[in-house]
N, CA, C and O atoms as a Tinker XYZ file with bonds, in Angstrom:
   536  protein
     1  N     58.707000  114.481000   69.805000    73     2
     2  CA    60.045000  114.323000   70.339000    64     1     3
     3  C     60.149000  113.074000   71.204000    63     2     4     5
     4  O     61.146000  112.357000   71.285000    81     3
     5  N     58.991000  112.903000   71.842000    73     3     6
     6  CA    59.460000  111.513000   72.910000    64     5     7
     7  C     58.973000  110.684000   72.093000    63     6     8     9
     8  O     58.982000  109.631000   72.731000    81     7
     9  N     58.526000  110.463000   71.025000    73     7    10
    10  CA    58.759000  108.889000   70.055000    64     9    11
    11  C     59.598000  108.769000   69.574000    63    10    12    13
    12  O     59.863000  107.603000   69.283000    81    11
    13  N     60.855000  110.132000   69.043000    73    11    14
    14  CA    62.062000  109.599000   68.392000    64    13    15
    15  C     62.852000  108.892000   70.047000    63    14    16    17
    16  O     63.367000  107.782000   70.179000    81    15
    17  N     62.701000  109.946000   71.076000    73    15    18
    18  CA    63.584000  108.800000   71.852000    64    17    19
    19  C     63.227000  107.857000   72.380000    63    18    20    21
    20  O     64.008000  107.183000   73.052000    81    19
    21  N     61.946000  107.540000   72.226000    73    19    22
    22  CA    61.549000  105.717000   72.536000    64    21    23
    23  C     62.073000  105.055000   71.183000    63    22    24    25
    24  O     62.201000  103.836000   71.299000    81    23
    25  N     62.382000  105.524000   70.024000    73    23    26
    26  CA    62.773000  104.694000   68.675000    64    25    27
    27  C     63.965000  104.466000   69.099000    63    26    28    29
    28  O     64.209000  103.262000   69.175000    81    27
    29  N     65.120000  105.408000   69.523000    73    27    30
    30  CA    66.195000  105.540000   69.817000    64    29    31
    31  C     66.592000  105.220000   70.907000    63    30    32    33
    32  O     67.806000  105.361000   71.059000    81    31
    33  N     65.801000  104.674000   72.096000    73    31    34
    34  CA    65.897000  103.881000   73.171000    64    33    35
    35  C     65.376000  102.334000   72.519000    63    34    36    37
    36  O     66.322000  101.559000   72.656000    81    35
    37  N     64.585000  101.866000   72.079000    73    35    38
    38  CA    64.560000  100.530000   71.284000    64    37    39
    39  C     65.350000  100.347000   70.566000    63    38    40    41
    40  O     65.457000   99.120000   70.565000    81    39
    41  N     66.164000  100.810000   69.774000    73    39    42
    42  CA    67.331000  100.391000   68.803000    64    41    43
    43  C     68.587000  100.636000   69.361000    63    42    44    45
    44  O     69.546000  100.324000   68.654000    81    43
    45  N     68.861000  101.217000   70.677000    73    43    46
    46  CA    69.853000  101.000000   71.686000    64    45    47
    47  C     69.555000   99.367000   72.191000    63    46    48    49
    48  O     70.308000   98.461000   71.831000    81    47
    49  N     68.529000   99.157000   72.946000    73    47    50
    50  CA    68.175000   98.009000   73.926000    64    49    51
    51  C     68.720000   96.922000   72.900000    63    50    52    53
    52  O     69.492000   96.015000   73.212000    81    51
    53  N     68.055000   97.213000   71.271000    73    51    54
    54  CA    68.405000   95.557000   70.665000    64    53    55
    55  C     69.830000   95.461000   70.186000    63    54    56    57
    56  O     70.541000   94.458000   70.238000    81    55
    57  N     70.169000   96.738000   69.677000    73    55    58
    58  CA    72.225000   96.950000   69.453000    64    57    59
    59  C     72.387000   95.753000   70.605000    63    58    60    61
    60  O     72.914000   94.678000   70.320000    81    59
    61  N     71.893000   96.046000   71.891000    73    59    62
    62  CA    72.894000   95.752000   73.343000    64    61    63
    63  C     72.332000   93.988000   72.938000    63    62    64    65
    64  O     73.205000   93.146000   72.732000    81    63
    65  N     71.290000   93.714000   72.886000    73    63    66
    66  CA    71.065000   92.327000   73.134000    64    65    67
    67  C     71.483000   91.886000   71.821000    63    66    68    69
    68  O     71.296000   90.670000   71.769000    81    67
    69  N     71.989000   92.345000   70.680000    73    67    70
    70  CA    72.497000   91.716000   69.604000    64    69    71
    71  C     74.219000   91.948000   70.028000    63    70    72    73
    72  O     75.160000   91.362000   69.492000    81    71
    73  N     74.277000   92.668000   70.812000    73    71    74
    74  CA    76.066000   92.364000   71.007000    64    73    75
    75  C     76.307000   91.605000   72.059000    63    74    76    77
    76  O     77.427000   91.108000   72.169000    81    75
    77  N     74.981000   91.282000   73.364000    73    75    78
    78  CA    75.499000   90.145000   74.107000    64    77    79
    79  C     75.153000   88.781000   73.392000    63    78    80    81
    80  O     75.716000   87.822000   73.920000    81    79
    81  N     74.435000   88.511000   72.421000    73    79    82
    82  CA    74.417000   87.176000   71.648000    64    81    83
    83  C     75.496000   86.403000   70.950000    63    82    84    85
    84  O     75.659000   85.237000   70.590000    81    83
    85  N     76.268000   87.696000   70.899000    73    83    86
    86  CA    77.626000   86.851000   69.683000    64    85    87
    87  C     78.779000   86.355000   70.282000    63    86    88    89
    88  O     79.426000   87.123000   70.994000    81    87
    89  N     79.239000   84.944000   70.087000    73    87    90
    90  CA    80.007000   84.184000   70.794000    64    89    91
    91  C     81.052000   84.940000   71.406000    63    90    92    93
    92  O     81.285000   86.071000   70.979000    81    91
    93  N     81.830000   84.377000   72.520000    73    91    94
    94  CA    82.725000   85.215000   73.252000    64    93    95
    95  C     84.043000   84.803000   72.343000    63    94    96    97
    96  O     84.091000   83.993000   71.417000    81    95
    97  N     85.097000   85.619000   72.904000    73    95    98
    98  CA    86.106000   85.623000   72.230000    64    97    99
    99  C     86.811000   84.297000   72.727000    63    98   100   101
   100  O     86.525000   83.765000   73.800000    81    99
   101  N     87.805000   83.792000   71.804000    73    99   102
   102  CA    88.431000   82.687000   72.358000    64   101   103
   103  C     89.441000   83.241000   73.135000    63   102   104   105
   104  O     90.049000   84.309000   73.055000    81   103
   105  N     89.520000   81.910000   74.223000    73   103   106
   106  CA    90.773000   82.396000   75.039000    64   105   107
   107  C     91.656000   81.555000   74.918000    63   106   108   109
   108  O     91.522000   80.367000   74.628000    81   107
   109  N     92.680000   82.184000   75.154000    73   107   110
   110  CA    94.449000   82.206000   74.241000    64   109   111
   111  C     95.121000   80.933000   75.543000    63   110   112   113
   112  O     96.276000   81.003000   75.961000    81   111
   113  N     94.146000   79.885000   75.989000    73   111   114
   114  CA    94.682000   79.090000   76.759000    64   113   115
   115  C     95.201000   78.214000   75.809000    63   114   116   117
   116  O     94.629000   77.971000   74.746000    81   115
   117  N     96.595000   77.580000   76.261000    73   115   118
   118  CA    97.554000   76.458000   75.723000    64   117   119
   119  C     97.083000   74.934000   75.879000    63   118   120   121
   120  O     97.196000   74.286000   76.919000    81   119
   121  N     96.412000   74.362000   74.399000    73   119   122
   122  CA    96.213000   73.346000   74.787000    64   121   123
   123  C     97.180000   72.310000   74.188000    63   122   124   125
   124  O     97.347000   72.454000   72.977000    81   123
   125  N     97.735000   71.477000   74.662000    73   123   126
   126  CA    99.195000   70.132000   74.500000    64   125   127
   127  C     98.332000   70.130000   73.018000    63   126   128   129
   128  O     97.164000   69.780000   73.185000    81   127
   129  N     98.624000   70.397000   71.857000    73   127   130
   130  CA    97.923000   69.582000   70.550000    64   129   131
   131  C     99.041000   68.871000   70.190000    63   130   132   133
   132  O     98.835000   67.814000   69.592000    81   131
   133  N    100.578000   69.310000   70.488000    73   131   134
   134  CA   101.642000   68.657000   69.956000    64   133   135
   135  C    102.631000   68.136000   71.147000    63   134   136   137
   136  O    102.920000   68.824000   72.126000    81   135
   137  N    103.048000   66.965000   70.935000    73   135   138
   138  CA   103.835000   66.430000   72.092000    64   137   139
   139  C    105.395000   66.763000   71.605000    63   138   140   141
   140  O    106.235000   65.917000   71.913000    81   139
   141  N    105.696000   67.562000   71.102000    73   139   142
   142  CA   107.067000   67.797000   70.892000    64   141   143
   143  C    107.020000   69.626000   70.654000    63   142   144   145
   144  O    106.070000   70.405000   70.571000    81   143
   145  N    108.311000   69.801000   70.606000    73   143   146
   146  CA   108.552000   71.332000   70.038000    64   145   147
   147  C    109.818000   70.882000   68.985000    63   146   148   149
   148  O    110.353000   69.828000   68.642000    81   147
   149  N    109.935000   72.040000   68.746000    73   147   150
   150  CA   110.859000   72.556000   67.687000    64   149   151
   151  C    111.837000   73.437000   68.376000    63   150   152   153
   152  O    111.199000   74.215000   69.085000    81   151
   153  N    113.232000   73.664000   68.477000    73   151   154
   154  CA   114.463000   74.393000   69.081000    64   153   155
   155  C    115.520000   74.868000   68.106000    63   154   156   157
   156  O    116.064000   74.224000   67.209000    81   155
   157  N    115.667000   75.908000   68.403000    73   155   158
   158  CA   117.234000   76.400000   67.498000    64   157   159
   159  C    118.449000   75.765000   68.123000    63   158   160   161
   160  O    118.706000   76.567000   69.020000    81   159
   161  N    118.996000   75.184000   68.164000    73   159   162
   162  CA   120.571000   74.626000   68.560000    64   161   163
   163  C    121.602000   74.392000   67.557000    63   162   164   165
   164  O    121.672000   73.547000   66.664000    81   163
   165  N    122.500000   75.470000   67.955000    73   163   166
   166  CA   123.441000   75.782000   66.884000    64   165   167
   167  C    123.025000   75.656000   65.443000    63   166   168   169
   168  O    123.510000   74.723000   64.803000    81   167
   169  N    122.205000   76.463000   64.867000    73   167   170
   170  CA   122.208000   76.878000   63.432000    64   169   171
   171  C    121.282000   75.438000   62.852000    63   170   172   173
   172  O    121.285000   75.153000   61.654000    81   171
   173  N    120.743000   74.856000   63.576000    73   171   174
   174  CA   119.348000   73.491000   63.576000    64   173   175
   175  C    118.456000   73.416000   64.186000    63   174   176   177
   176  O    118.596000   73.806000   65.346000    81   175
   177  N    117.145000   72.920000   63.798000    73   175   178
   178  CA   115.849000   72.784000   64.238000    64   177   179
   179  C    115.978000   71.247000   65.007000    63   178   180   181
   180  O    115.887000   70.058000   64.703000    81   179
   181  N    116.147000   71.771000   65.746000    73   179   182
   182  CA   116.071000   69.975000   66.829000    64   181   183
   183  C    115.238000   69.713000   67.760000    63   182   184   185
   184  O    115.422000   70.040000   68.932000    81   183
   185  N    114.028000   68.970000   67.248000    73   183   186
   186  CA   112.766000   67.982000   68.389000    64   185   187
   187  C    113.459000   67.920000   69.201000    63   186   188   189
   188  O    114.660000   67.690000   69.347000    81   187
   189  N    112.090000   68.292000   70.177000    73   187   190
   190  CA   112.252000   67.988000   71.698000    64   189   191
   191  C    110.758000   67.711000   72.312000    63   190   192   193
   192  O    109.877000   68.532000   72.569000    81   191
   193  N    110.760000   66.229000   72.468000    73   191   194
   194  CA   109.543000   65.306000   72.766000    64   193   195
   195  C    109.428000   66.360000   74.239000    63   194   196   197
   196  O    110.408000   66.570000   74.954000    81   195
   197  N    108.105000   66.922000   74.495000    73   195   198
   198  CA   107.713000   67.217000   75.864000    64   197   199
   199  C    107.874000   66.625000   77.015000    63   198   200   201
   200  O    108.152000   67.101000   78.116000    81   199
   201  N    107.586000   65.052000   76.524000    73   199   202
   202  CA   107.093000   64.199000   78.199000    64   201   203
   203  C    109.092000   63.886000   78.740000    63   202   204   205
   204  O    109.552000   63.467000   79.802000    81   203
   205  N    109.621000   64.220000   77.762000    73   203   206
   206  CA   111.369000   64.538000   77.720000    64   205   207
   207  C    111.929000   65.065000   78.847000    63   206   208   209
   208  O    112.699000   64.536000   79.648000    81   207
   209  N    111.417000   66.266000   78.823000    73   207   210
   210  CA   111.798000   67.731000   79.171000    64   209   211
   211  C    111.873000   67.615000   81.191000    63   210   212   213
   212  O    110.953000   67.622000   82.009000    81   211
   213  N    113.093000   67.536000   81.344000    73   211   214
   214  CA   112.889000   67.610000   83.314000    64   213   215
   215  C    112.445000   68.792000   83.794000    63   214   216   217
   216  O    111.563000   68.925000   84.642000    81   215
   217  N    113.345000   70.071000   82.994000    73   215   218
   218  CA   113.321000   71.084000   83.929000    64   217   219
   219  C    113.836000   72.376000   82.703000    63   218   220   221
   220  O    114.672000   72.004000   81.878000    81   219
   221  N    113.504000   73.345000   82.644000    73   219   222
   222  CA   114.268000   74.434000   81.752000    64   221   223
   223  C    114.968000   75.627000   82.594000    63   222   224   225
   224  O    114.202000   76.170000   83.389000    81   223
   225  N    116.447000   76.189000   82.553000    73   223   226
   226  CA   116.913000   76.758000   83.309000    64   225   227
   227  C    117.237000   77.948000   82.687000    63   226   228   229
   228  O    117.476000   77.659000   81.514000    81   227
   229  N    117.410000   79.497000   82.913000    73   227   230
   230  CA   117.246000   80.474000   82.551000    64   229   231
   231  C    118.676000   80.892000   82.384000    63   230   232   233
   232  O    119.146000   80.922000   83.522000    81   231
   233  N    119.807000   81.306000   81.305000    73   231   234
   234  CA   121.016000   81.540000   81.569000    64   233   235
   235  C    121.429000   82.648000   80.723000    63   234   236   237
   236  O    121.923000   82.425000   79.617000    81   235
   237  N    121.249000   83.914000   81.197000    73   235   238
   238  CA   120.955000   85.160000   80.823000    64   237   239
   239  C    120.360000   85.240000   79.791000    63   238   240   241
   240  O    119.236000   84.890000   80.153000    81   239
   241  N    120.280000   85.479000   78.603000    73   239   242
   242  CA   119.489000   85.653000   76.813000    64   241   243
   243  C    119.442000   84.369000   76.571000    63   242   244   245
   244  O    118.790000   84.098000   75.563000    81   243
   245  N    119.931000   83.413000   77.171000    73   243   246
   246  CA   119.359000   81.833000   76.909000    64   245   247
   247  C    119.067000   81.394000   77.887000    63   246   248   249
   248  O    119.116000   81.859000   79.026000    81   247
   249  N    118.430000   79.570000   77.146000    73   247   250
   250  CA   117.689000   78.846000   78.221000    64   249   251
   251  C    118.216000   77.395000   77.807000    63   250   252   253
   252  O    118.386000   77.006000   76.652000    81   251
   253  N    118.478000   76.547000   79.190000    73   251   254
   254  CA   118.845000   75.258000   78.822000    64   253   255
   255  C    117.398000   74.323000   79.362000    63   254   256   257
   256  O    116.634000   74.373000   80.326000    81   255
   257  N    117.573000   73.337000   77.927000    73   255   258
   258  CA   116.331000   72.395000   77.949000    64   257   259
   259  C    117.394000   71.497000   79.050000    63   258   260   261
   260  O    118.604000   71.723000   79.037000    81   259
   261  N    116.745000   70.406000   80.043000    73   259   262
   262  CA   117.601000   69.632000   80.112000    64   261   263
   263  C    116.433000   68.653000   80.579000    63   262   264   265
   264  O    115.623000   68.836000   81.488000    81   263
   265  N    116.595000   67.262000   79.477000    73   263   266
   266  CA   116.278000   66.159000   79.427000    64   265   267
   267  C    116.461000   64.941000   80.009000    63   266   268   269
   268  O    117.221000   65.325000   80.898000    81   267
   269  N    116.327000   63.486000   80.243000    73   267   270
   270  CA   117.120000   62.808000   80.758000    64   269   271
   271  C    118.688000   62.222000   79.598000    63   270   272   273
   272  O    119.761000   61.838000   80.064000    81   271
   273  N    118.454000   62.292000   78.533000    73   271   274
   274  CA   119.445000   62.251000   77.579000    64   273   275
   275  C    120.579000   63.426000   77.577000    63   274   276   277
   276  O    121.796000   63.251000   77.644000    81   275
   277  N    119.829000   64.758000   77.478000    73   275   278
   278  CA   120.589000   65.369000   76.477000    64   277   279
   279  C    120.459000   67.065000   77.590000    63   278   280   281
   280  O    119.525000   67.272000   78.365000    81   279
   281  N    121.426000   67.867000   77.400000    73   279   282
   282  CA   121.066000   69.270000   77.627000    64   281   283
   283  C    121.128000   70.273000   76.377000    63   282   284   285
   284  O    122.128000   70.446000   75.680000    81   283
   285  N    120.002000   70.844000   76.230000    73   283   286
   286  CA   119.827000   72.099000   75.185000    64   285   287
   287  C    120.274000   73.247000   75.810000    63   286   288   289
   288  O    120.128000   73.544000   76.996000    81   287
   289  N    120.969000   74.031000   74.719000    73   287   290
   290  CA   121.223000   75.355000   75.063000    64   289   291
   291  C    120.772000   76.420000   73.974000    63   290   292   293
   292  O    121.682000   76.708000   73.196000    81   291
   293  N    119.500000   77.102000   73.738000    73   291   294
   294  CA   118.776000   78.089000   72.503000    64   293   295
   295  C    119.044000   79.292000   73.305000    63   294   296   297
   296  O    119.328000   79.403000   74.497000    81   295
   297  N    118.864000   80.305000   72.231000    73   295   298
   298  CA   118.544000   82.086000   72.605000    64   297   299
   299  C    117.243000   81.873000   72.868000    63   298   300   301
   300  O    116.557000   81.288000   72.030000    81   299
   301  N    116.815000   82.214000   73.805000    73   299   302
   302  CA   115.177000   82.345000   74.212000    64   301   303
   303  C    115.111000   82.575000   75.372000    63   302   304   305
   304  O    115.854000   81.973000   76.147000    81   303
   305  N    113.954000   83.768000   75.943000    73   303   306
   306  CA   113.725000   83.854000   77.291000    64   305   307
   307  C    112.846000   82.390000   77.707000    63   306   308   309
   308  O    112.512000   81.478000   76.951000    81   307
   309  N    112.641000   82.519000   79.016000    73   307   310
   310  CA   112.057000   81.714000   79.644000    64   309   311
   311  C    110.356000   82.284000   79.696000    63   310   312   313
   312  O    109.300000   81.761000   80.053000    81   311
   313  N    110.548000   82.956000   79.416000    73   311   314
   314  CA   109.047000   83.970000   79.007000    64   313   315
   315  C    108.330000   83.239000   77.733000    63   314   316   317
   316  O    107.237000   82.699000   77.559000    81   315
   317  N    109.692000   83.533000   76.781000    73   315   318
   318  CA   108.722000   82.846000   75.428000    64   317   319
   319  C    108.765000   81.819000   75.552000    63   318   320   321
   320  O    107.999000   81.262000   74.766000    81   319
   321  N    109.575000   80.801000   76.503000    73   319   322
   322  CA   109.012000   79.181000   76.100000    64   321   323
   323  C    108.379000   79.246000   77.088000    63   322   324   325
   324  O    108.639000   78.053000   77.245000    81   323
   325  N    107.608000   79.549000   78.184000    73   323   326
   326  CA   106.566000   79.747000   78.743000    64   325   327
   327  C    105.165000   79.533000   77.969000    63   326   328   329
   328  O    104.302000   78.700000   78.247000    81   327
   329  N    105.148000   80.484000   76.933000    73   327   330
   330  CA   104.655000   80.577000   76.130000    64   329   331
   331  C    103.952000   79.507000   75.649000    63   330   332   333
   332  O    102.825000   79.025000   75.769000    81   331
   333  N    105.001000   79.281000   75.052000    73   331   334
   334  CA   104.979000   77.426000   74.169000    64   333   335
   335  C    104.661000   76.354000   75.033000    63   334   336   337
   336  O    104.194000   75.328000   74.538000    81   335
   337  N    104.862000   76.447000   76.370000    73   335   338
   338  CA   104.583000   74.778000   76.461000    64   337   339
   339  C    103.143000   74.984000   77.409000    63   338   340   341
   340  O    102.648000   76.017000   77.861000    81   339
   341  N    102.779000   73.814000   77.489000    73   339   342
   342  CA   101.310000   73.915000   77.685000    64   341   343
   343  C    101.370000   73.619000   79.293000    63   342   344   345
   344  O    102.109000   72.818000   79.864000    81   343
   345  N    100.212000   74.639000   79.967000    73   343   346
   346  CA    99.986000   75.070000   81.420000    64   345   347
   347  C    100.165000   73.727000   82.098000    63   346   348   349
   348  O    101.011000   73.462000   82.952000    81   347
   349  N     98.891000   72.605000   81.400000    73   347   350
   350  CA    98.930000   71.013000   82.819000    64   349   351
   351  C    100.255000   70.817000   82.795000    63   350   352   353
   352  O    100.747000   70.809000   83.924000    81   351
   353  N    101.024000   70.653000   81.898000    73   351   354
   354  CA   102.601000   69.622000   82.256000    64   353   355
   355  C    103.408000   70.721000   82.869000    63   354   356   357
   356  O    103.641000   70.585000   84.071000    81   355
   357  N    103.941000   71.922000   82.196000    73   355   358
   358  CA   104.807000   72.602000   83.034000    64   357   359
   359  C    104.427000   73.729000   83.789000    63   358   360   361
   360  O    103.357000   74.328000   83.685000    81   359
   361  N    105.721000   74.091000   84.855000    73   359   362
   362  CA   105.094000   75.329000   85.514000    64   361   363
   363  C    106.162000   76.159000   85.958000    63   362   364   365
   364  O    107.237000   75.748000   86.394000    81   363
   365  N    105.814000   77.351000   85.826000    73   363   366
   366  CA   107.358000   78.112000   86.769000    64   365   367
   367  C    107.179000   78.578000   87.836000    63   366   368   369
   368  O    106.289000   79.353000   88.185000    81   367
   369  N    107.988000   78.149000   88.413000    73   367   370
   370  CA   108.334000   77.880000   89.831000    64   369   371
   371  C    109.430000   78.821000   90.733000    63   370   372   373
   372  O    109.507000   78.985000   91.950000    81   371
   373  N    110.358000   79.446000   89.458000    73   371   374
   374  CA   111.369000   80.757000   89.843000    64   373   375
   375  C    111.195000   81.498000   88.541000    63   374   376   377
   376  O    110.553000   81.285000   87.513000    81   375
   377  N    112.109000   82.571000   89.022000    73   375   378
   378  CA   112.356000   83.448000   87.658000    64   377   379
   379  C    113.245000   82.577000   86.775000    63   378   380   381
   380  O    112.976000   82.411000   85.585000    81   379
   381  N    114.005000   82.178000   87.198000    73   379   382
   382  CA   114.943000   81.219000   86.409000    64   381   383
   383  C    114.490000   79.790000   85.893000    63   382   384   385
   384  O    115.263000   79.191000   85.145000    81   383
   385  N    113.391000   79.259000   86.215000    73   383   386
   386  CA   112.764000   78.020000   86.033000    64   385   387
   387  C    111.421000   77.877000   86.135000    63   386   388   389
   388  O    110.517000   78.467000   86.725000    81   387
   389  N    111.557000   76.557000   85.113000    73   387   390
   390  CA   109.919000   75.869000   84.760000    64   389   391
   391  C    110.371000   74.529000   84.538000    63   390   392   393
   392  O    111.341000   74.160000   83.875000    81   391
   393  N    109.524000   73.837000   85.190000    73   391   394
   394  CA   109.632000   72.460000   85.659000    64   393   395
   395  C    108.295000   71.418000   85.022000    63   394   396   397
   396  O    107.104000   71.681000   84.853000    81   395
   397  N    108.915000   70.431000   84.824000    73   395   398
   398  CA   107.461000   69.814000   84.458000    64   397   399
   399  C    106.961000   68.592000   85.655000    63   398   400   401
   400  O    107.378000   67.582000   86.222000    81   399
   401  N    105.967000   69.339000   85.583000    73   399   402
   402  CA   104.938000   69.078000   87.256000    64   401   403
   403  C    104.656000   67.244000   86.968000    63   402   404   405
   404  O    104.128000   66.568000   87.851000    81   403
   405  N    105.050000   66.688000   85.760000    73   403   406
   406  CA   105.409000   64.938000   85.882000    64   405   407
   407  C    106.780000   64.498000   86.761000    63   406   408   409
   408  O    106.811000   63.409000   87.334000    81   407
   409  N    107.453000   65.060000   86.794000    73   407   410
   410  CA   108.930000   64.785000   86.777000    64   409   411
   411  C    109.277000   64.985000   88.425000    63   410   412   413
   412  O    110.174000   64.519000   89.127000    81   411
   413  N    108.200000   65.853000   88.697000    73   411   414
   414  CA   108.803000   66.033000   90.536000    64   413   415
   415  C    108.855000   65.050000   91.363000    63   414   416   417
   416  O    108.000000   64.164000   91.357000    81   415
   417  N    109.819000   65.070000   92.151000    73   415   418
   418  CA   109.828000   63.571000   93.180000    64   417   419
   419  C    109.845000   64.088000   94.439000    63   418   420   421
   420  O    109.840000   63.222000   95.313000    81   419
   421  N    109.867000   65.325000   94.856000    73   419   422
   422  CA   109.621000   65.654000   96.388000    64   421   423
   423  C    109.928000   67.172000   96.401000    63   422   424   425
   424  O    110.594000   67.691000   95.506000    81   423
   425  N    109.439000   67.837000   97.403000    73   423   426
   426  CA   109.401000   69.414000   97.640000    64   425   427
   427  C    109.367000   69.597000   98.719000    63   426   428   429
   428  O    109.108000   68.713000   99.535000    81   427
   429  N    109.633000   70.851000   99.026000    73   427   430
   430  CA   109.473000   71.485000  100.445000    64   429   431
   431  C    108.835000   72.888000  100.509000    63   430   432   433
   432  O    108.008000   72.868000   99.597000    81   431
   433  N    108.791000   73.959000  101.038000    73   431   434
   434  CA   108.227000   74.978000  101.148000    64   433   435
   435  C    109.316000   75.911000   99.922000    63   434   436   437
   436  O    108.945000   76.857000   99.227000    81   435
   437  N    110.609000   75.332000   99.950000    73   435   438
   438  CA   111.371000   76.537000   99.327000    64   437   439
   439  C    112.229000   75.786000   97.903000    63   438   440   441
   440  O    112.787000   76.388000   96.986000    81   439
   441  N    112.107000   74.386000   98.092000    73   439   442
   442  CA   112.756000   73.472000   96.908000    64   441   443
   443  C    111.721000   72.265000   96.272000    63   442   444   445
   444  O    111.161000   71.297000   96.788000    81   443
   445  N    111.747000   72.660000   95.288000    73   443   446
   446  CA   111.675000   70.895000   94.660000    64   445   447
   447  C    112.471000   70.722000   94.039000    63   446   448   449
   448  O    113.014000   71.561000   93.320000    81   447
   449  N    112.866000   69.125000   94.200000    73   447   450
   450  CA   113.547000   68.301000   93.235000    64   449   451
   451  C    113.248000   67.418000   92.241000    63   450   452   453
   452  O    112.200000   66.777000   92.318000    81   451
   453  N    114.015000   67.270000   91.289000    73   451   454
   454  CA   113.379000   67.059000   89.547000    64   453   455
   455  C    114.353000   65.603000   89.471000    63   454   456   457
   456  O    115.396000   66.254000   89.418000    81   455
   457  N    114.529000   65.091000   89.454000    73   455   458
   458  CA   115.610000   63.863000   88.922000    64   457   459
   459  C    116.448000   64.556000   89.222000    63   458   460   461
   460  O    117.000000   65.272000   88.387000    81   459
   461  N    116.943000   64.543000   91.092000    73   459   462
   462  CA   117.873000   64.802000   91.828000    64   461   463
   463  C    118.384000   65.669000   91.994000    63   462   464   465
   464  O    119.455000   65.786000   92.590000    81   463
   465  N    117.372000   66.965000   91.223000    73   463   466
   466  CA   118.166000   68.057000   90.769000    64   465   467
   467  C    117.608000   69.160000   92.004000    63   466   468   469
   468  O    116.388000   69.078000   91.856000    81   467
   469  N    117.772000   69.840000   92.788000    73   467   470
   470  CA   116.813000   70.548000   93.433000    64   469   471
   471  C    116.798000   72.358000   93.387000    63   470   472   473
   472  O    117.565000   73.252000   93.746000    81   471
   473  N    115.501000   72.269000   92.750000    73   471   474
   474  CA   115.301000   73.096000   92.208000    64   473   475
   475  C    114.395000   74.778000   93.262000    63   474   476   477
   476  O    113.314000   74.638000   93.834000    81   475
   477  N    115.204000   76.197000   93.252000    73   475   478
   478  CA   114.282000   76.498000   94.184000    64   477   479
   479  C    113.088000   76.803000   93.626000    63   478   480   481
   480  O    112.878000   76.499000   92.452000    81   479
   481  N    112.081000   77.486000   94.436000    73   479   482
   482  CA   110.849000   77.957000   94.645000    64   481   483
   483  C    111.019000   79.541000   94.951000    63   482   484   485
   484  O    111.245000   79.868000   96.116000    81   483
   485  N    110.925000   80.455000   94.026000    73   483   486
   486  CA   110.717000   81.865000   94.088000    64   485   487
   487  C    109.329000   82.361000   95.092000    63   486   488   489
   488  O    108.242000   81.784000   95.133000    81   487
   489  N    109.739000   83.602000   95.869000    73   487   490
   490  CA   108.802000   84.132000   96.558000    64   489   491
   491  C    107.799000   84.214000   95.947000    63   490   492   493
   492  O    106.723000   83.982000   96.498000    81   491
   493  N    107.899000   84.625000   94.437000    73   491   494
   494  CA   106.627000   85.232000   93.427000    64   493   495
   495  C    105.553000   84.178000   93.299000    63   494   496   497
   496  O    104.376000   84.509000   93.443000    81   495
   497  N    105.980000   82.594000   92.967000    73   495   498
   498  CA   105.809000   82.186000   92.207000    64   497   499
   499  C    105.516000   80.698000   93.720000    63   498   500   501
   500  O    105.078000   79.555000   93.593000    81   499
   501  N    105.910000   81.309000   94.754000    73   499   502
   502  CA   105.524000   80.121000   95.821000    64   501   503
   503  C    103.646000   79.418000   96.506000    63   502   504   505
   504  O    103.255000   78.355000   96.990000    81   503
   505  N    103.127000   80.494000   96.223000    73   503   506
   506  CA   101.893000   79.662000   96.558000    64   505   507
   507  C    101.063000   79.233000   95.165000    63   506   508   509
   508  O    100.088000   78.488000   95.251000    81   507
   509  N    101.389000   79.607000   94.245000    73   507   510
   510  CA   100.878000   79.004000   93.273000    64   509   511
   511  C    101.449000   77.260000   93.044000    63   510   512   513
   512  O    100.624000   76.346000   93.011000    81   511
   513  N    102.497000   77.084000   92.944000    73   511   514
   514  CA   103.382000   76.530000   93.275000    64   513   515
   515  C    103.271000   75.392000   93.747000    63   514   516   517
   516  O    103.386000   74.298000   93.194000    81   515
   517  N    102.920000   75.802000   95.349000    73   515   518
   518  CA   102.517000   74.456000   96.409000    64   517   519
   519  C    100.862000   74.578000   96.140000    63   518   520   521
   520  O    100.248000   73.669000   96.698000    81   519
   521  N     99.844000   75.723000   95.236000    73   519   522
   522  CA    98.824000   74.726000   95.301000    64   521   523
   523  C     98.852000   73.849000   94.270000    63   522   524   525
   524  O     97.818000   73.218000   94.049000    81   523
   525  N     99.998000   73.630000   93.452000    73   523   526
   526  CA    99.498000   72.848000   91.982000    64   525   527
   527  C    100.118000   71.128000   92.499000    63   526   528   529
   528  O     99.885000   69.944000   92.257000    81   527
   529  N    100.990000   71.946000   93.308000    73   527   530
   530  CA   101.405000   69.959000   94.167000    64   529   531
   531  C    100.645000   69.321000   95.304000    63   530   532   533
   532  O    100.955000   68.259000   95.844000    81   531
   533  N     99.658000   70.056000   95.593000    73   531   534
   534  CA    99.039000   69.157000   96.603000    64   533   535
   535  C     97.825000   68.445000   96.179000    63   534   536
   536  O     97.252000   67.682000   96.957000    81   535
């Protein structure tokens, strides 16, 4: 009886060291591979170059892109284009907004401003926030 459970304690031990050998899982971090997206606007797929993009604003079941050209208006939470754009350039900063951390020209504890635009700073979302600007 105690050699089947030394067999059965050795073929436990190598299970375990053959399941810590096998590569880890990838993680689902966003890397920029594409400098543009793709948008629904009115019943069309319309590019939108990233390094573009000032600020995205949350307006109930939609979201406005707004560029230095142009303002977008798609059905989309601010959740799913969260999603989509990649962590270094943008960041959210309220429930209602994500900003791209190129574009800022000055802040305070409770605002930044984007190309004049001033944008607040949510309780949730405030020390993350001021550590990505200092």
């Amino acid at each position: 009886m105690t050699q089947q459970l030394r067999k059965e304690k050795q073929e436990a031990e190598q299970n375990l060291l053959e399941s810590q050998k096998k590569p880890p899982a990838k993680e689902t971090k966003k890397e920029p591979t594409e400098d543009h997206i793709f948008i629904n606007v009115q019943k069309k797929r319309v590019k939108i170059v990233l390094e573009d993009i000032l600020y995205i604003e949350s307006q109930k079941e939609y979201i406005k892109i707004v560029t230095h050209q142009k303002e977008y208006l798609t059905k989309m939470s601010t959740h799913q284009m969260e999603s989509i754009l990649p962590d270094q350039q943008f960041h959210r900063v309220h429930r209602s907004f994500i900003i791209s951390m190129k574009k800022v020209q000055s802040y305070t504890a409770e605002i930044i401003e984007v190309a004049g635009i001033s944008i607040p700073i949510g309780r949730k979302y405030k020390s993350s926030t001021l550590e990505l600007l200092q």
